[in-house]
N, C-alpha and C positions, 0 to 999 in steps of 0.2 A: 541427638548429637547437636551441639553447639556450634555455631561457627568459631573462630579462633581468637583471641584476643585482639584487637586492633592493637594497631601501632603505634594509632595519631590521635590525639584529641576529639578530632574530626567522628572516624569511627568508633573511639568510646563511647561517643554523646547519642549513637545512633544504633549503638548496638542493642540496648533494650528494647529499641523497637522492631527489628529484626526479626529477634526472639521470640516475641509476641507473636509478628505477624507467621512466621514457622508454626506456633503451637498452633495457631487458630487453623491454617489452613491442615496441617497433618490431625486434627480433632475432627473435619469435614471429612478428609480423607477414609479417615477411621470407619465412619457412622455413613456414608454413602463409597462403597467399594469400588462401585461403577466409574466413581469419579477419580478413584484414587491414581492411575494410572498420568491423568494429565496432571493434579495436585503435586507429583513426585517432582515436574519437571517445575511448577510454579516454586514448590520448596528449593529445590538447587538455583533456581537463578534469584531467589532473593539472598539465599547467601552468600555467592556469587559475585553479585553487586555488589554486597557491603565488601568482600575482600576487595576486590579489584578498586576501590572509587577508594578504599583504604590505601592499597598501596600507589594510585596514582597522588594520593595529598600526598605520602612520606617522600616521593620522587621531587613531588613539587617544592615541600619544604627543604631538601635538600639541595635544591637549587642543578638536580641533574634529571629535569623534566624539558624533553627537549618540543616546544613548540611548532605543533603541526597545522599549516594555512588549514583554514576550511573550504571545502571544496563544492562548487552546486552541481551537485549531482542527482540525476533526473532519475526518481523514486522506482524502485525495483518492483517488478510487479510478480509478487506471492500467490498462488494459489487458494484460495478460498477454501479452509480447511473444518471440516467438522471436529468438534471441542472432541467428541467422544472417539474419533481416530486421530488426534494429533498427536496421543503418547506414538503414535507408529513409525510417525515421520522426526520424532524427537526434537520437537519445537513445540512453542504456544501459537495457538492463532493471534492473527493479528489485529483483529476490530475494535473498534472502540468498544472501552467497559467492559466487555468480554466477560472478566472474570465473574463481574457483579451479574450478570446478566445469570449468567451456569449457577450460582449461588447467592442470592441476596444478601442474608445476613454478613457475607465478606465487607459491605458496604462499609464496615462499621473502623474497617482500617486506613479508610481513604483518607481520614485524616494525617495516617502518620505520615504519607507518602506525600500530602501538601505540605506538612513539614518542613518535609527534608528539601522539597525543589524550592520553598520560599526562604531556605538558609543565603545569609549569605555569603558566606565561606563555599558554598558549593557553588556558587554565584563565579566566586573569584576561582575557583577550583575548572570549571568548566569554561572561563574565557583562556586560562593557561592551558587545557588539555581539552580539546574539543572533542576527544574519543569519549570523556566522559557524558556527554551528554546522549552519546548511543546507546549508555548502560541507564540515563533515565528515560527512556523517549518510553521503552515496553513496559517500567512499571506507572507510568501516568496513563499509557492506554487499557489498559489491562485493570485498575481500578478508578479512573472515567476522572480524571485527575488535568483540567487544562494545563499542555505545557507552557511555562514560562516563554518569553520572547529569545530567551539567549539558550534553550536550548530543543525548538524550535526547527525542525526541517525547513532549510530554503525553498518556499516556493519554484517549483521546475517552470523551467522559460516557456514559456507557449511557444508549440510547434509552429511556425510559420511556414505552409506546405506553398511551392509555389504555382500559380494558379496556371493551369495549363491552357491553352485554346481549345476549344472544341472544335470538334472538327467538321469542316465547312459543307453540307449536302451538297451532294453532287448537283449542276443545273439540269435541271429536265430536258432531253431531246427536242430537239425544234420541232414544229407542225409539220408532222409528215403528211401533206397535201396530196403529194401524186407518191404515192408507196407502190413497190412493185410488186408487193405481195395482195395488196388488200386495196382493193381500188372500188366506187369514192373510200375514201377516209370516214368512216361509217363509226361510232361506238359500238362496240360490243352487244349491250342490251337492242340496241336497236337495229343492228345487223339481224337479231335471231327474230325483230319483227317482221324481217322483209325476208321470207325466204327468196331464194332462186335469185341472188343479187351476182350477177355474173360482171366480169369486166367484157366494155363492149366489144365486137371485132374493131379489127381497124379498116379502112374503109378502102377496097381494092385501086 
């Protein structure tokens, strides 16, 4: 099953590559079954992408692409998922190369996917719609593809925790010289050398 027509020049120009890259990975899928489960989900989101980045150009060239600030937002933090149970959780992992790593021979499509993020129509596509650049961020990690600077997570602000006081030892009790319990003021180790250390009477 094909993806759909594009719309826009845009997605014409990139839908052969698409296609490509669908056959190669459902061809892996084929020939190692084990894998086929997380490949289902790598096939749906390269399709995916091309619909969705399709129809945000047609919104953009029609001029009813409404422009959303970008926001620094301090990176969500995912779970560390094994490749061979993420069909479970019905997402990909997220690490670098990922995909190359689970299968080498994929390596050989990283080119199309530098392609596409060094267009610059996607250039100008993604300074209009910043949403678009979420739908490249997973396929540049996922085939070990450096992203671009414009579509590029903002560095999250360093926590600045504030530095508490520590808290002050209590002062040690004064020299208890004349104690009423313990008379002289003896140390311990050396109280046990002097047996029979009595306090004296006091003198009638």
């Amino acid at each position: 099953m094909h993806p759909a027509t594009p719309a826009t020049a845009l997605g014409q120009r990139y839908l052969p590559h698409i296609v490509d890259l669908c056959a190669g990975v459902a061809a892996v899928a084929a020939r190692h079954r084990a894998l086929a489960p997380l490949l289902v989900l790598v096939w749906v989101r390269l399709r995916r992408t091309l619909a969705r980045l399709d129809r945000l150009a047609l919104r953009w060239q029609q001029g009813r692409l409404s422009p959303r600030p970008r926001r620094n937002r301090s990176p969500r933090r995912t779970p560390q998922i094994h490749p061979a149970e993420a069909w479970r959780h019905r997402r990909t992992p997220q690490g670098h190369a990922w995909l190359i790593r689970l299968h080498q021979p994929l390596a050989q499509y990283a080119p199309r996917i530098q392609l596409l993020v060094d267009d610059p129509e996607i250039a100008a596509l993604c300074a209009a719609a910043p949403q678009a650049g979420r739908l490249l961020r997973p396929l540049c990690r996922m085939f070990a593809v450096a992203p671009p600077a414009y579509i590029a997570r903002p560095a999250a602000p360093a926590r600045v925790r504030p530095r508490q006081p520590r808290p002050r030892k209590p002062e040690p009790p004064p020299f208890a010289e004349h104690s009423p319990h313990r008379w002289p003021f003896v140390p311990h180790r050396l109280r046990l050398r002097v047996p029979g250390l009595r306090r004296p009477k006091p003198p009638d």
